[in-house]
Structures are given as structure tokens and as C-alpha cells.
N, C-alpha and C positions, 0 to 999 in steps of 0.2 A: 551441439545441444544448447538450446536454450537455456539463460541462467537468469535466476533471480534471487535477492538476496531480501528477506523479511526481516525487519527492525521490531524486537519488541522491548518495552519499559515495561516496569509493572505498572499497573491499572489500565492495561491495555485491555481493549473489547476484545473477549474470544472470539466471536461470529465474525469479525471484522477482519482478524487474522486466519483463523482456521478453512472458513469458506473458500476465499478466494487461495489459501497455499492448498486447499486437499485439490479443488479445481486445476490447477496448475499442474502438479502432482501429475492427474491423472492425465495430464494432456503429454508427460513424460519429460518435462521441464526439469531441471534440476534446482530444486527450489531450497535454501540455506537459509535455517533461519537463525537470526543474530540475538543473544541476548544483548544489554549494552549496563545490562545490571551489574558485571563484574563475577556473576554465579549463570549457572545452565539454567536455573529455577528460575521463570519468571511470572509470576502471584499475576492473571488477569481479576476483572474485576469480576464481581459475580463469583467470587468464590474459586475459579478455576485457573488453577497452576500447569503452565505447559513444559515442558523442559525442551529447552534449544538445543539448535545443532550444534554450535557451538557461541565462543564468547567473542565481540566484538573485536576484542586487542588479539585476538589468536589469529584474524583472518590478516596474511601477512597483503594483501590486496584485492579490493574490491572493482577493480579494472575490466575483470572479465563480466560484469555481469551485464544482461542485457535489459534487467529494469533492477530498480532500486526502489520497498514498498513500505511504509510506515501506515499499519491501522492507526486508526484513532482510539480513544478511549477518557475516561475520567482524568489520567493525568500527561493527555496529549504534550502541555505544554512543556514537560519535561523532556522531551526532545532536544526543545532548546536551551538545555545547558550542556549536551553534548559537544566540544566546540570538534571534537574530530568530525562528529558525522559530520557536520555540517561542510568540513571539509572533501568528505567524499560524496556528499549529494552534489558539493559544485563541482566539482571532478566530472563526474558523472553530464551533467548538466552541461556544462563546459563542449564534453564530447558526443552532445547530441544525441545521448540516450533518452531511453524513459524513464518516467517519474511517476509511483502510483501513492496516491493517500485518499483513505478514508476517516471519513466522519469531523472530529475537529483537524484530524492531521493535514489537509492542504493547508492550513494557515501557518506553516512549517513553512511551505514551500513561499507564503506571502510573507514571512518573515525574514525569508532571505533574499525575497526579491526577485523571485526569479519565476513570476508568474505574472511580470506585465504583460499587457496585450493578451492574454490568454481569457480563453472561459475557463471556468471552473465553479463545481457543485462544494457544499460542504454541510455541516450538522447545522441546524438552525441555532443564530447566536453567536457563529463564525464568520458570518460574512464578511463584517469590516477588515478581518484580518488577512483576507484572499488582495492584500495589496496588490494593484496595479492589472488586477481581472477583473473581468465580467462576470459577475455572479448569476448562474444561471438554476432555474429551482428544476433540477431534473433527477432522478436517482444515478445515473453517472453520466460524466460529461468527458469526452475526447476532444482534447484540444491540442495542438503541436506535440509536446516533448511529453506532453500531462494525459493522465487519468486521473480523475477525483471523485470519490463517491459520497453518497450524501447520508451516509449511515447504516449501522446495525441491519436496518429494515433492504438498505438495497444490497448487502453484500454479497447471495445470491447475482442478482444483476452486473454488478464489480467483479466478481469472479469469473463470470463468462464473458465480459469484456476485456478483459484482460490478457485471457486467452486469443479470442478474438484478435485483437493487437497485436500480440507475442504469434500468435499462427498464421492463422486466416478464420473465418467465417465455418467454415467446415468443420474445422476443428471443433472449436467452439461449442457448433451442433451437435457434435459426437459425445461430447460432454453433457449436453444436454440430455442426451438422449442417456445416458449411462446411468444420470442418478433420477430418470426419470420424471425430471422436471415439467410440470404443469403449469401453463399460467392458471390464475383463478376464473371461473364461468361464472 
């Protein structure tokens, strides 16, 4: 079974978490989501508190998973005083997994350096921080190891890519079809 492991801090974007883990979810993915607050409660912004699967120090290894995903949000840059995660994104990274962030969070991934040579999308404002990419303006961008989405507005699109990625294309479509997705006319 597919595994993915979701990073959340407070001031995390709900839409930016919740989309792409309920998409996930339903593609039958075994989707864990991390708090890294020390508590299950994690306060997003906009008023809405999610409660995690469980707490970051409880999961005795993050080895098995097959992507590792950080939304973005108001207080993206708090990521980076995690120094564990940062150890298990390079782990991860290291062993040729995948790597998903939206909105400000790829500049996470620019901050450790491990987005040279890559494309990558992010929230406008971000881009000098997508160290060593190619900033490209698309709502998500598939690049080697990476998936990066460009915000709130495209996590709808980052959710079924993601999928995509982790399945196939089929899948994907079956998800689409489930929550009855439209583009706009």
C-alpha cells in the first residue's frame, strides 16, 4: 500500500492539506498525518483546527513512506526550525523518494538544497527561495523527485497530481470522477 506522511505546523493552509490528503484517502493510500507541534491539535489558519494522526516524535520511522508532503501556509517558514524533519526529508531525498509542497512550502525544499536542477512552482513571493530551480508559473509542476504546487487556488489540481504520481493516470481520473470535478466553461 501506498504511504504518505503529511507535515502539519500551525498556520498551516487547511485547503492545502486537507484536499490533496482527502484525494489521497480516497485513492486508498494510507495517508499519516504528522503533527510536529508537540500536541494532535493543530490551529490552521483561517480559524480551522485539525487533529493529527499522531505526533511527529511518536512515529518511530518515516522510511516506509512513499512521498513525504508539507502544505504551505502563513507560518510555512517554521518548518525550518524542525532540525529532525529536515533530517528525514533528506533521508527520504537521499533514497530517491518523493517530495510534495505547496504554496510557500517548496522553498523548504530550496532551503535545504535539494531542488537544484529541478522545476518548481510556488506561492508568488517565493520564488527566490526555490534555490537552485527553475521557477516555473504553473498551478503544479512535476519535476524528478518533486511535486510543487502554487497555492490554495490549485490544491484541487496538486491533489490529483499527486495521485497521479503515487498511481497512475486512471486513478487519478476515478478521483475525479468521485467528487465530481468540473473544470470551469
Amino acid at each position: 500500500m501506498t504511504r504518505v506522511y503529511a507535515f502539519l505546523i500551525d498556520g498551516f493552509e487547511p485547503s492545502e492539506a486537507i484536499v490533496p490528503i482527502d484525494f489521497m484517502r480516497r485513492a486508498k493510500f494510507e495517508v499519516v498525518v504528522v503533527s510536529l507541534m508537540g500536541r494532535k491539535t493543530v490551529n490552521g489558519s483561517q480559524g480551522i483546527t485539525v487533529e493529527a494522526d499522531t505526533l511527529f516524535e511518536d512515529v518511530d520511522s518515516f522510511t516506509s513512506a512513499d512521498l513525504l508532503f508539507l502544505p504551505g501556509g502563513p507560518n510555512t517558514r517554521n518548518y525550518l526550525k524542525y532540525d529532525k524533519l529536515k533530517e528525514v526529508v533528506m533521508t527520504h531525498y537521499h533514497a530517491g523518494k518523493k517530495l510534495a509542497a505547496i504554496c510557500a512550502a517548496p522553498m523548504v525544499f530550496g532551503n535545504y538544497g535539494i531542488l537544484e536542477g529541478e522545476k518548481a512552482t510556488c506561492y508568488p513571493g517565493f520564488e527566490s527561495e526555490l534555490k537552485g530551480a527553475t521557477f516555473v508559473h504553473q498551478p503544479v509542476v512535476v519535476s524528478g523527485q518533486f511535486v510543487t504546487g502554487a497555492g490554495a487556488g490549485a490544491a484541487i489540481y496538486f491533489g490529483f497530481k499527486l495521485v497521479e504520481v503515487l498511481a497512475d493516470h486512471r486513478v487519478a481520473e476515478l478521483i475525479r470522477q468521485s467528487v465530481n470535478y468540473q473544470q470551469e466553461v
